[in-house]
C-alpha positions in Angstrom: -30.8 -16.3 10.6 -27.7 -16.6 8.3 -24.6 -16.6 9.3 -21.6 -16.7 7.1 -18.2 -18.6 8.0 -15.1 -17.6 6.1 -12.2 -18.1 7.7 -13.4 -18.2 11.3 -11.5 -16.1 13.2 -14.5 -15.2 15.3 -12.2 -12.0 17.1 -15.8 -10.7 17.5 -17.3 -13.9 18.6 -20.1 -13.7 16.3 -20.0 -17.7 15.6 -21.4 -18.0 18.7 -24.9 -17.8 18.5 -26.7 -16.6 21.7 -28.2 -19.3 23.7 -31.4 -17.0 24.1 -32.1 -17.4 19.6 -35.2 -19.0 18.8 -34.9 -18.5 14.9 -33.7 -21.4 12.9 -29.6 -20.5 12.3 -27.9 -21.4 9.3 -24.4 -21.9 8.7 -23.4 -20.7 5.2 -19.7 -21.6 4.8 -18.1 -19.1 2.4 -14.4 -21.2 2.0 -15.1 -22.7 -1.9 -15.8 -18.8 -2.9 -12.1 -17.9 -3.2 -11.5 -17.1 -6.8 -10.1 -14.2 -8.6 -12.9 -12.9 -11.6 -10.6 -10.8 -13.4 -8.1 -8.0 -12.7 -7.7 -4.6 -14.2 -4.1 -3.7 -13.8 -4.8 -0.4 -16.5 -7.3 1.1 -13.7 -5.9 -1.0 -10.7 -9.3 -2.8 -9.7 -9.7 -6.2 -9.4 -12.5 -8.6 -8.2 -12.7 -11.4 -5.9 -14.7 -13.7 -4.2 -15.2 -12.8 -0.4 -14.4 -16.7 0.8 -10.7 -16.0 -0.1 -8.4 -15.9 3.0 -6.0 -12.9 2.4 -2.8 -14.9 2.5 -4.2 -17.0 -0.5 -5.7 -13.7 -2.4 -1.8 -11.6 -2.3 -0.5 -14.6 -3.6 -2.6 -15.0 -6.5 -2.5 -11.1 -7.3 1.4 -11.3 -6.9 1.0 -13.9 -10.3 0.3 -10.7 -11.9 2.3 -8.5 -10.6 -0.3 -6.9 -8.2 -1.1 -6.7 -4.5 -4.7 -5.5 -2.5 -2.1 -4.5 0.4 -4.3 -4.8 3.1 -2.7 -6.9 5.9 -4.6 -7.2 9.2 -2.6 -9.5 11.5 -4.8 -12.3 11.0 -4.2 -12.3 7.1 -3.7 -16.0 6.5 -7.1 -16.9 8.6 -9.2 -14.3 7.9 -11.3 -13.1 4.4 -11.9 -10.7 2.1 -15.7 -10.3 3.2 -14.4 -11.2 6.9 -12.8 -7.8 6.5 -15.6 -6.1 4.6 -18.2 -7.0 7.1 -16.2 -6.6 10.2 -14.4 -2.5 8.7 -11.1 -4.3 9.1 -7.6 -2.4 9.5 -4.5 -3.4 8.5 -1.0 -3.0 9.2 0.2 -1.5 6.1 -2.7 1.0 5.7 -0.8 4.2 6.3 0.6 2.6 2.5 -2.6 1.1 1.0 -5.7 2.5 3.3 -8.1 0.2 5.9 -10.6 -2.0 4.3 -13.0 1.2 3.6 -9.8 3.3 1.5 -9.8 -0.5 -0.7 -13.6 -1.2 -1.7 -14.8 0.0 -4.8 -17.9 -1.9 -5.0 -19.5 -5.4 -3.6 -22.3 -7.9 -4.0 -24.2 -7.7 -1.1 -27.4 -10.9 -1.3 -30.3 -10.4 1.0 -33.0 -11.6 2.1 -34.9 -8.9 -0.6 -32.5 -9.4 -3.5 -28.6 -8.5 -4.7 -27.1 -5.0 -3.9 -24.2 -3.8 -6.4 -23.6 -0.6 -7.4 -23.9 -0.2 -11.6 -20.1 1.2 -11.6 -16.8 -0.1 -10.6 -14.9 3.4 -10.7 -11.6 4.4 -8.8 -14.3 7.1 -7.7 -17.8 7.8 -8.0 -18.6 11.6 -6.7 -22.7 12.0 -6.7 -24.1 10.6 -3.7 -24.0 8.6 -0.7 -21.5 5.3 -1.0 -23.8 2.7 0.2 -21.1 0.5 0.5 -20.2 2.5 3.9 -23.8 1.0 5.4 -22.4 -2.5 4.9 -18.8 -2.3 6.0 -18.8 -2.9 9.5 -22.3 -4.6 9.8 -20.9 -7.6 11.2 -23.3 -9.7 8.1 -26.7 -7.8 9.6 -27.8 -6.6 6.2 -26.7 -10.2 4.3 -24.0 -11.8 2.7 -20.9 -10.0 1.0 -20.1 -12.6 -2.1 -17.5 -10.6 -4.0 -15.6 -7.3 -4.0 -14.2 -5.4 -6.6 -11.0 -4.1 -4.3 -8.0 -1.1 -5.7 -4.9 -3.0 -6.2 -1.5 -1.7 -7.0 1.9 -2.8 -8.7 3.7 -5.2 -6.5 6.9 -3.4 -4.7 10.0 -4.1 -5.9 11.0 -4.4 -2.1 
């Protein structure tokens, strides 16, 4: 078993492995993975590294005159894939959505290979979003290594 530590918040107390677990656990820490890979600001997408902590990620976006928005109240402990894997909500979302309004796409690694959809779009409208299966999974189906996330221009207030 894998577990990943990002910022280790553990609201959920899933750090805490059962002592009942006979499988080997392994602790994959996720803090080095924090960088920006590029930024779209023509079709407001940008992607990031899910070991970012989301206090650290707005103020790199604001460098470019962009924000993700989302702000759960643990935003300077927590992660992007923290808040992927656990369908996080934040307290601006009514302005910029919950975690599930922000994804556009991730890279999910498994146990059976790398999950990423072919298409980074604002919008994709045939079929299921398989992103929706791994939101909320808690890290059940593997580890979320980046996102590609909407962003918007910063607020002038």
């Amino acid at each position: 078993m894998i577990v990943p530590y990002g910022g280790g918040t553990n609201v959920a107390q899933d750090l805490q492995i059962p002592t009942e677990e006979k499988r080997m656990v392994i602790s994959c820490d996720m803090t080095r993975m924090k960088a920006i890979l590029w930024i779209d600001k023509k079709n407001g997408m940008a992607c990031i590294q899910a070991g970012v902590k989301g206090e650290e990620m707005e103020l790199e976006l604001k460098k470019h005159g962009v924000v993700c928005g989302h702000e759960p109240d643990s935003m300077e402990f927590s992660t992007l894939g923290g808040w992927i894997s656990t369908r996080a909500s934040g307290m601006k979302k009514n302005t910029y959505g919950n975690i599930e309004d922000i994804v556009l796409n991730m890279t999910l690694v498994t146990s059976k290979g790398t999950y990423k959809k072919l298409y980074s779009n604002p919008r994709i409208s045939n079929g299921p979003d398989l992103n929706h299966l791994v939101m909320g999974s808690e890290g059940n189906y593997g580890i979320i290594t980046d996102a590609t996330v909407k962003i918007k221009p910063e607020p002038e207030v």
